[in-house]
C-alpha positions as CSV (number, residue, x, y, z in Angstrom):
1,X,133.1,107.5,96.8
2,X,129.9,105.4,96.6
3,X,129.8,104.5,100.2
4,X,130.1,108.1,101.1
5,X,127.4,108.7,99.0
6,X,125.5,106.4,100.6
7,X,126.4,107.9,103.6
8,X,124.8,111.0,103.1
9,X,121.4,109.0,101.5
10,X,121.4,107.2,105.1
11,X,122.0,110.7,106.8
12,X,119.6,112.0,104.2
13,X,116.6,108.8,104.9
14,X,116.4,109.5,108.6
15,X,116.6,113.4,108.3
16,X,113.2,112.9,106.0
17,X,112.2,110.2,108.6
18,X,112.4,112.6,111.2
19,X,111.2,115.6,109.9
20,X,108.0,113.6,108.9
21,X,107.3,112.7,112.4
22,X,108.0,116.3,113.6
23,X,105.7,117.8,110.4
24,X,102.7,115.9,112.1
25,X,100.6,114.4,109.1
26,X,102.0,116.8,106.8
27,X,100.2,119.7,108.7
28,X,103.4,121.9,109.9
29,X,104.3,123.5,106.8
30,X,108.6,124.2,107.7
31,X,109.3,119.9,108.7
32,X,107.1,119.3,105.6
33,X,109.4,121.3,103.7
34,X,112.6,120.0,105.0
35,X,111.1,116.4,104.6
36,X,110.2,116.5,100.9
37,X,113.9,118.4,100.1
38,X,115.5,115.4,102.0
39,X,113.9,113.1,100.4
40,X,114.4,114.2,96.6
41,X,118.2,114.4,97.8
42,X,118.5,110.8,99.3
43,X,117.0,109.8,95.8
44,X,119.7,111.9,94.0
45,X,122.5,110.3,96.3
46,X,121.2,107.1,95.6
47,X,120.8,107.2,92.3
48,X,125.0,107.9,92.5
49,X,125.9,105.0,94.6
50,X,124.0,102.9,91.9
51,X,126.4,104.1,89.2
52,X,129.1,101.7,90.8
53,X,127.4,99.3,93.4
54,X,124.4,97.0,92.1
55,X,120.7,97.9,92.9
56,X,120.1,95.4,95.2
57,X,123.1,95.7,97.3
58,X,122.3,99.4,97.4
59,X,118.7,99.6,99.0
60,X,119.5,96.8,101.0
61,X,122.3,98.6,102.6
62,X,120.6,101.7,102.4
63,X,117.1,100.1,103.9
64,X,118.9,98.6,106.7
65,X,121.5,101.2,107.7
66,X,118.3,103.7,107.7
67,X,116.3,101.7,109.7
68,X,118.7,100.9,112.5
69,X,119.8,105.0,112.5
70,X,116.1,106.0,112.6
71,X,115.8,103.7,115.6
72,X,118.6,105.1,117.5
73,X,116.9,108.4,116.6
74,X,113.6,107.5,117.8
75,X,115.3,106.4,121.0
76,X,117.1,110.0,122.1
77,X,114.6,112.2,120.6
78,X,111.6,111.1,120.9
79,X,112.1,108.0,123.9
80,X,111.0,105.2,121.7
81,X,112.2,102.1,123.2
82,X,112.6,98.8,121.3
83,X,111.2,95.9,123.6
84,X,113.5,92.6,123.1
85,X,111.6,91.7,119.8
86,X,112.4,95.0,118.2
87,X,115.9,94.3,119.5
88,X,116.2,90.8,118.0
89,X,114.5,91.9,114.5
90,X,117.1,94.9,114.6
91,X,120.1,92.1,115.3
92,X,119.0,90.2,112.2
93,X,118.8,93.7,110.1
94,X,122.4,94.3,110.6
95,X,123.2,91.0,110.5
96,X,121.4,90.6,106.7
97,X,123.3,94.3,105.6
98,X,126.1,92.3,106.6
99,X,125.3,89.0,104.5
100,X,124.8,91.3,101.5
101,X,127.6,93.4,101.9
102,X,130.4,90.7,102.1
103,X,128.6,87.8,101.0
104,X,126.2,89.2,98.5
105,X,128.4,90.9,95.6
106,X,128.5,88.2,92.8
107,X,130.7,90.2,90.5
C-alpha cells in the first residue's frame, strides 16, 4: 500500500510541477489553485508512505521518480529536450533510486 501511495505523491509532484509552469509566476489564478491543492496532497500522501518506508528511502524515491516524470512531461508538453548531459545526469537519477531502493533498506 505504500508504494501506491507513493504513486499518487509522484502523480501528485509533477501535476504541482506542471501546473506551476502553466500558472506563470503565480499570476493565473485557476493553475495556481490546482498547484497549491496538489501540492498539500503530495505532502499528505507522503507523509503515508513514511508510516511504513523510512524517510530517506522515501524522498529519495519520491525526488527521483518526480524528476524523471516531470522530464518526460516537459518533453510532450511543452518540447523541452534534454541535451546528452541532461540525459546522462537522468541515467544516474534512476540509477541512485535504484541503489536506494534495493540496496539502501538497512532493516
Amino acid at each position: 500500500m505504500s508504494y501506491l501511495y507513493l504513486a499518487v505523491a509522484v502523480f501528485l509532484g509533477v501535476t504541482s510541477n506542471s501546473f506551476a509552469k502553466s500558472a506563470e509566476g503565480f499570476t493565473l489564478i485557476i493553475p495556481s489553485i490546482i498547484t497549491a491543492i496538489t501540492i498539500v496532497l503530495c505532502m499528505y500522501a507522503l507523509s503515508m508512505v513514511m508510516k511504513t518506508i523510512p524517510m530517506g528511502i522515501t524522498y529519495a524515491s519520491f525526488a527521483g521518480l518526480t524528476i524523471l516524470a516531470t522530464v518526460v512531461v516537459g518533453m510532450f508538453k511543452y518540447n523541452q529536450m534534454p541535451n546528452l548531459y541532461g540525459i546522462i545526469g537522468l541515467a544516474l537519477i534512476v540509477a541512485g533510486v535504484l541503489m536506494v531502493n534495493l540496496l539502501g533498506n538497512s532493516n
